[in-house]
C-alpha positions in Angstrom: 193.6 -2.8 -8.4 196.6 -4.7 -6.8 195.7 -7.9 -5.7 197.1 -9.7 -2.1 196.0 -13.1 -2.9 195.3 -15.4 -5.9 192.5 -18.5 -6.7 191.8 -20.8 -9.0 188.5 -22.7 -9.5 188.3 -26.2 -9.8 184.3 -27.0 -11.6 183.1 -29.3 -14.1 179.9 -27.8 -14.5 180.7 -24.1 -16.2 177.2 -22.6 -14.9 178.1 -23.9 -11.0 182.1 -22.7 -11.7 180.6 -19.0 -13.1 178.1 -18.7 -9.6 181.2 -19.3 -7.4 183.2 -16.6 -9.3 180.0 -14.2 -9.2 179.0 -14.9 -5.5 182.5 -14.3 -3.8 183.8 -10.7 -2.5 186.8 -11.2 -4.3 187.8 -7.3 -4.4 186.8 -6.9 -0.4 189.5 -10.1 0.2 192.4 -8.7 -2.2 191.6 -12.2 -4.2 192.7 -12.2 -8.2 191.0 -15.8 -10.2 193.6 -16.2 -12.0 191.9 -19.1 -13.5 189.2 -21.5 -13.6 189.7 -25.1 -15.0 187.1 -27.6 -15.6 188.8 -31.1 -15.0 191.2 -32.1 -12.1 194.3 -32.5 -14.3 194.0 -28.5 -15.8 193.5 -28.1 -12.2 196.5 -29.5 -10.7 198.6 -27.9 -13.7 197.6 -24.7 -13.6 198.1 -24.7 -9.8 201.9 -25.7 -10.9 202.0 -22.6 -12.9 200.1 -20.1 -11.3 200.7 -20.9 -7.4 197.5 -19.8 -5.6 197.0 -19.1 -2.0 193.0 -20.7 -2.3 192.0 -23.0 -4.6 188.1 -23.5 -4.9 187.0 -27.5 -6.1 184.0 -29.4 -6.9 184.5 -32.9 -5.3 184.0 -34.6 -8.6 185.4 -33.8 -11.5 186.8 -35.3 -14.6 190.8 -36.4 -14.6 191.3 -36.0 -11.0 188.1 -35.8 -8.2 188.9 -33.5 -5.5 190.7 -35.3 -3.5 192.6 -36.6 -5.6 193.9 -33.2 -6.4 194.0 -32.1 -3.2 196.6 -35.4 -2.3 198.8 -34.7 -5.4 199.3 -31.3 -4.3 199.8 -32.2 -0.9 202.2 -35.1 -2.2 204.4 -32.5 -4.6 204.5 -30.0 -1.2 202.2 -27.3 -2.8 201.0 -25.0 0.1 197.5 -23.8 -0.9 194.5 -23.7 1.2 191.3 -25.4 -0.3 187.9 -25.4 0.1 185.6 -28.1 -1.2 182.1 -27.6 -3.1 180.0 -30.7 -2.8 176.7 -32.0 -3.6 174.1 -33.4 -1.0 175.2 -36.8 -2.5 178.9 -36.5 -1.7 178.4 -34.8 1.5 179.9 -37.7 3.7 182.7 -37.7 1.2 183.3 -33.8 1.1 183.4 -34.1 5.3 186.2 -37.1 4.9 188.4 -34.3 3.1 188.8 -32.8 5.6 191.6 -34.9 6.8 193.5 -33.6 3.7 193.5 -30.2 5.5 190.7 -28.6 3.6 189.9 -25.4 5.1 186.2 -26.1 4.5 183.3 -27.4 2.6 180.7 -26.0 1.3 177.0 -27.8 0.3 175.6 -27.0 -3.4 173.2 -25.1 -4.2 176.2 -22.5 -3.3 175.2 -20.0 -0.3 176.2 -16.7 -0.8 177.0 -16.1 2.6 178.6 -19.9 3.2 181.0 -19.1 0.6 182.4 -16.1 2.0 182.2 -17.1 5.2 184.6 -20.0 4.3 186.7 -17.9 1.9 187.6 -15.0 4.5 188.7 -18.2 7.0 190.9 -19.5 4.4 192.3 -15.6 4.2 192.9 -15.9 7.7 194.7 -19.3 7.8 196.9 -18.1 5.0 197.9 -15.0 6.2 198.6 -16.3 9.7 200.8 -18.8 7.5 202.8 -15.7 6.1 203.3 -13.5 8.6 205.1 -16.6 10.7 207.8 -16.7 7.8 209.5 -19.0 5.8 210.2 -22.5 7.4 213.7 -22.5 8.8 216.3 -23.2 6.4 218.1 -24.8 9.4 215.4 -27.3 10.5 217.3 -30.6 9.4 220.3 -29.1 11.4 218.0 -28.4 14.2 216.2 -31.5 14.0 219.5 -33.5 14.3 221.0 -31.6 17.4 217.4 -33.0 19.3 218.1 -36.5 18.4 221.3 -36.9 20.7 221.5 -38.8 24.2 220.4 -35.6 26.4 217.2 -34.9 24.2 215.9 -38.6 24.5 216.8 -38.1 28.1 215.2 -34.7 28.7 211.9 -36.4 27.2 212.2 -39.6 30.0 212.8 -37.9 33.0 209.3 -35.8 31.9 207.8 -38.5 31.5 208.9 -39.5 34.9 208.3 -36.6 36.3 204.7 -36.3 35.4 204.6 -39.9 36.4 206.1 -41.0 39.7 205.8 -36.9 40.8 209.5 -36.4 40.7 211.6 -33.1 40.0 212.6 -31.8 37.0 215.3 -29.7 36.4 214.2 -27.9 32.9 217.7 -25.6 33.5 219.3 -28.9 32.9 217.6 -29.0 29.3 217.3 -25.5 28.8 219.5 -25.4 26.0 217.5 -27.9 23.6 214.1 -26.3 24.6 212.3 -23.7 22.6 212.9 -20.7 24.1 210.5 -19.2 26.5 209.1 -16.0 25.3 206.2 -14.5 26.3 203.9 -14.7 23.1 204.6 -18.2 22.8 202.8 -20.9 24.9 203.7 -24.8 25.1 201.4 -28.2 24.2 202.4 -31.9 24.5 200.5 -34.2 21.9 200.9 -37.8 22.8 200.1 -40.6 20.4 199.6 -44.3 21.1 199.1 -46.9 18.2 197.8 -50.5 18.4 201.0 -51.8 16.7 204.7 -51.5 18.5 206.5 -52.4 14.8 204.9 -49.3 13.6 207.2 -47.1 15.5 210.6 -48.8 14.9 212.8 -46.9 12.9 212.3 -46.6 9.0 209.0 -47.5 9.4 206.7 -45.3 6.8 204.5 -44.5 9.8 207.7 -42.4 11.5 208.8 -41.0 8.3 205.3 -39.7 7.4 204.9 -38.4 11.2 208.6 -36.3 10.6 207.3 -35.6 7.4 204.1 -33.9 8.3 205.5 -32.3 11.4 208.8 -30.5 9.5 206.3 -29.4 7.0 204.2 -27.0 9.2 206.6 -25.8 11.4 207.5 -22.1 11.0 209.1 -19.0 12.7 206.1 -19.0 14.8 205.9 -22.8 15.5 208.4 -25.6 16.3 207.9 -28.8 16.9 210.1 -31.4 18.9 209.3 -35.2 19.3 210.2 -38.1 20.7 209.6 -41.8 19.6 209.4 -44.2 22.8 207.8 -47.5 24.0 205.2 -45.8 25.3 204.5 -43.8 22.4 205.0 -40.4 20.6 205.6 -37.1 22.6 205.0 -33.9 20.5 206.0 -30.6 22.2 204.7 -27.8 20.4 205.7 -24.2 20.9 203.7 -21.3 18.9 202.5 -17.8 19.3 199.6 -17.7 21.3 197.2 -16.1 18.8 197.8 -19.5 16.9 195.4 -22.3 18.4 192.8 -21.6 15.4 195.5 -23.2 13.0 197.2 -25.4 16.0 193.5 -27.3 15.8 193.9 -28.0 12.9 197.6 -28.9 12.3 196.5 -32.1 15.0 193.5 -32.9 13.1 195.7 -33.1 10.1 198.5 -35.1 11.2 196.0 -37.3 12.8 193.9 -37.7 9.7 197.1 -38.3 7.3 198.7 -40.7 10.1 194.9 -42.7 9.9 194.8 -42.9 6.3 198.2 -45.8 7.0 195.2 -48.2 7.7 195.8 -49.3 4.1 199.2 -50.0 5.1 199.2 -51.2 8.3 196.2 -53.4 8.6 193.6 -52.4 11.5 195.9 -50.4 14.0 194.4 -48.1 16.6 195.3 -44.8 16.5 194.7 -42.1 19.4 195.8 -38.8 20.1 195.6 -37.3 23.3 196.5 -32.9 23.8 196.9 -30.9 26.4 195.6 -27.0 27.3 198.5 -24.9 26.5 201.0 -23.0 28.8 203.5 -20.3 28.8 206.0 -21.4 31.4 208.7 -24.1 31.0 208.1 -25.4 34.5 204.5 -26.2 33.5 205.6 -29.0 31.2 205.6 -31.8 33.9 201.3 -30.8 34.0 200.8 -31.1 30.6 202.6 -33.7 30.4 200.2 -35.6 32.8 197.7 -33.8 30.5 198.7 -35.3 27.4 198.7 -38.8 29.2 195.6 -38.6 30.9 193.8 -36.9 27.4 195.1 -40.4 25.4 194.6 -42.8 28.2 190.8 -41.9 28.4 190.0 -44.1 25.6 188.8 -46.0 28.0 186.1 -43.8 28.2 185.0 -42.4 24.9 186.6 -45.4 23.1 189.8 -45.4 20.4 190.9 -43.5 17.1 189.7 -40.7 18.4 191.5 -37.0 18.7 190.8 -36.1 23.0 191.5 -32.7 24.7 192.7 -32.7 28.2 189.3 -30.2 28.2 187.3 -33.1 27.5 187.8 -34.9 30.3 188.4 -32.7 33.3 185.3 -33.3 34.9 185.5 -37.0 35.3 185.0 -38.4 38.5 188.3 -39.1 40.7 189.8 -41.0 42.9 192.3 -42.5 44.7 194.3 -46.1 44.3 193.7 -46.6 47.8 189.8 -47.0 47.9 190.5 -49.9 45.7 194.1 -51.5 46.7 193.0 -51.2 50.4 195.7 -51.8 53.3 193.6 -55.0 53.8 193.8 -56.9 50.3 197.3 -55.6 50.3 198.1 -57.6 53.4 196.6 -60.0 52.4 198.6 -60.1 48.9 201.6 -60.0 51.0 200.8 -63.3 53.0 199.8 -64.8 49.3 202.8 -64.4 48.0 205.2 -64.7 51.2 203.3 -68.8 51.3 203.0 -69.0 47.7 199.2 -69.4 48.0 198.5 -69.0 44.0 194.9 -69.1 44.5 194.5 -67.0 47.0 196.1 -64.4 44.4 193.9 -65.0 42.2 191.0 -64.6 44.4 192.3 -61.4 45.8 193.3 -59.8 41.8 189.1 -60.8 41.3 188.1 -59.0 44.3 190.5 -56.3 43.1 188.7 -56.1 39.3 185.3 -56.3 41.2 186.0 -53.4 43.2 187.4 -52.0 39.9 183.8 -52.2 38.1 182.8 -48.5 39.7 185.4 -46.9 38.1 185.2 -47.6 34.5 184.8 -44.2 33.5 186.2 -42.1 36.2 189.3 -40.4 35.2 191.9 -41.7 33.1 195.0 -40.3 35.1 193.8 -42.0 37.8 193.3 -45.1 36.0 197.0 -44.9 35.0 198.1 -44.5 39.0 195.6 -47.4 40.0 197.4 -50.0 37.6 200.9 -48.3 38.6 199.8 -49.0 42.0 198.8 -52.3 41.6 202.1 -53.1 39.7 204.4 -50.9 42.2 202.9 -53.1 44.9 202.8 -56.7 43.5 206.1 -56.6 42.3 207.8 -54.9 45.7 206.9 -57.7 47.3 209.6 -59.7 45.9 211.5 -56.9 44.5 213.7 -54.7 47.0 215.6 -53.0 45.0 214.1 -50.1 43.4 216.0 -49.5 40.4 215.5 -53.0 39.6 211.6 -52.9 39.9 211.4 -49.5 37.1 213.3 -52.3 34.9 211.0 -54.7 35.6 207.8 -52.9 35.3 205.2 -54.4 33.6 204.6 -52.3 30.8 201.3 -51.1 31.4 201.2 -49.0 27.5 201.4 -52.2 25.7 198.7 -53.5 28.2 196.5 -50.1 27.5 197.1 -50.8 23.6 195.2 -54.0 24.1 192.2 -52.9 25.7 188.9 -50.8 25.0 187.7 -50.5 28.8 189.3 -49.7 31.9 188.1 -52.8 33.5 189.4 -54.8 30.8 193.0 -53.0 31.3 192.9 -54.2 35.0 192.2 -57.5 33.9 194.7 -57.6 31.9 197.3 -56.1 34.1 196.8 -58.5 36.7 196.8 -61.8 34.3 200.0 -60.4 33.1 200.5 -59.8 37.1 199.9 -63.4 37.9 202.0 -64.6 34.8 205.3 -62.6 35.8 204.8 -63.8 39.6 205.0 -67.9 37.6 207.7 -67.2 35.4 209.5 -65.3 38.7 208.9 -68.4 40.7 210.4 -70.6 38.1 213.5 -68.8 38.0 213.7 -68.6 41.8 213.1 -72.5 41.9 216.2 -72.9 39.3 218.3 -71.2 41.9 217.3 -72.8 44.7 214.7 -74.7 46.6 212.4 -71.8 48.3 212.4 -72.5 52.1 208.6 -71.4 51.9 208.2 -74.6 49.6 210.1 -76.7 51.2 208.1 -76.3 54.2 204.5 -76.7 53.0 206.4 -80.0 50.9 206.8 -81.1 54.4 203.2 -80.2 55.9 201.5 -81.3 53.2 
């Protein structure tokens, strides 16, 4: 009999590594064992020479443990599915392999019907692998044509677009988007860290993100991203029958991206995903999708992977029922007579009202604090152009903070702090006339 597929088994203990080979269909899955090692470093060499599709591994073993095989392979680029065979003991540590992209694990004593169960997904996964083809031998060629002027450009005027609700013209970008074909569907991944250095260039954090991301994409799946001050934006395109593997190509890159702790001392990671779509001009909703998904850490708390799914049923509302045409008159006259207690006063009556909220939705979280900036700063700004430059940036604010309450807060101390330093300058200029004349009333 021909075989489609080939395994190896990775088990210390010969009488546990003979169960696995009798319990599996083997024949109904086209699977050939081509070998069964009993230490991590046989393991890893005769994965060198034999290149398997599955490879079957007790978690600890002699030489190298699991994982530790598991990372050198993933380290030397070899493309095998794995499954994990664990004892009750090492059953927290068999579940924290499964940021290495372990297909699955599976609890000893060694179920029959487990085992199969995860070897015929592992047959899926790598035959969904295969039939998308070889990864493009252009992909560094078309990697470089995205980074140019008009690819960072298409990326900020979505992101203004979802934003501030303004058009976007995808025929303008049409040439450096994936095409739009109708088995393929579109989702935005956006990612937010705890630490701005982390994204500058050569950082190991962005060259293991590139890494990760060139290394699954495929005929079937393309990836482009963009590295901002806001964060990371991650449009995906992929045939639709895909979102099994899709799952967990985000789990993995958010897993691998985590394990930087070591590195990169107590940074917040979190990644937020949108539902998927087929059309082009849907990208300004998931967009907001992707946004919204990340920004509801407010909610269910950082380092955490959140679907847009997850939090459509928040409760709503609107900027307004908070940053009521009273306060904001009322801001006005506080800042038109310099009153800088009455500001303050007004910003707590403003996080009071803010209390109610804490876990409404997160898009609407986002449009509250734009609001309140948008409206603070037009008071002394007129020209619009020169407020977007201006804007207090409310991502590094959102990086700092674990509750929506707290993000208020710390939007309007940062509020009350640019209004100080903008009155400094102004008295560097000139004398205020608004000063001059409570100088003379007082």
């Amino acid at each position: 009999m021909s075989y489609q597929f080939k395994c190896i088994i990775a088990e210390d203990e010969r009488r546990m590594a003979n169960l696995v080979r009798l319990l599996g269909h083997w024949d109904d899955f086209q699977i050939d064992i081509v070998d069964i090692c009993y230490n991590g470093i046989d393991a890893f060499d005769s994965i060198i020479k034999n290149k398997p599709n599955l490879v079957i591994t007790d978690i600890k073993m002699p030489g190298h443990d699991g994982l530790a095989l598991i990372e050198k392979c993933r380290e030397n680029s070899i493309e095998c599915a794995f499954i994990i065979v664990s004892g009750y003991k090492h059953f927290e540590y068999a579940k924290s392999a499964m940021q290495y992209g372990v297909v699955d694990y599976i609890l000893k004593p060694i179920d029959e019907e487990q085992l199969n169960t995860a070897i015929g997904k592992s047959i899926q996964i790598i035959k969904e692998k295969n039939t998308s083809g070889i990864i493009k031998t252009e992909r560094d060629e078309y990697f470089d044509k995205y980074q140019n002027i008009k690819y960072s450009d298409f990326w900020r005027q979505l992101f203004l677009s979802a934003y501030n609700n303004r058009s976007f013209l995808k025929e303008k970008y049409i040439e450096i988007l994936p095409s739009e074909e109708t088995s393929k569907v579109y989702r935005i991944i956006f990612i937010r860290t705890s630490i701005d250095y982390i994204l500058d260039k050569n950082t190991l954090f962005r060259e293991k993100l590139g890494t990760l991301l060139k290394s699954v994409e495929t005929a079937r799946l393309s990836c482009l991203y963009q590295y901002s001050q806001e964060g990371i934006y991650i449009l995906l395109n992929y045939e639709n029958d895909l979102d099994i593997y899709i799952n967990q190509v985000i789990s993995g890159i958010y897993y691998k991206l985590s394990n930087l702790t070591e590195i990169f001392d107590d940074f917040d990671l979190s990644f937020g995903y949108s539902n998927k779509t087929s059309s082009i001009s849907d990208l300004v909703n998931i967009m907001r999708e992707a946004i919204s998904a990340e920004s509801s850490k407010f909610v269910y708390g950082k380092n955490k992977i959140i679907s847009f799914e997850m939090i459509r049923n928040l409760p709503r509302f609107i900027p307004q029922s908070i940053l009521t045409d009273e306060i904001v008159n009322h801001l006005k006259d506080a800042y038109e007579y310099l009153k800088i207690n009455a500001i303050y006063d007004l910003h707590q009556e403003v996080l009071k009202k803010c209390e109610k909220y804490h876990s409404s939705n997160p898009w609407d979280m986002i449009k509250m604090q734009q609001y309140l900036v948008d409206v603070t700063l037009s008071l002394f700004i007129n020209n619009v152009e020169e407020l977007e430059v201006k804007r207090i940036d409310i991502w590094w604010i959102s990086s700092q903070t674990y509750r929506f309450v707290d993000f208020i807060n710390l939007t309007l101390m940062t509020i009350e702090k640019y209004f100080e330093d903008y009155l400094l300058e102004q008295k560097q200029i000139h004398i205020l006339p608004t000063e001059k004349a409570l100088n003379f009333i007082f």
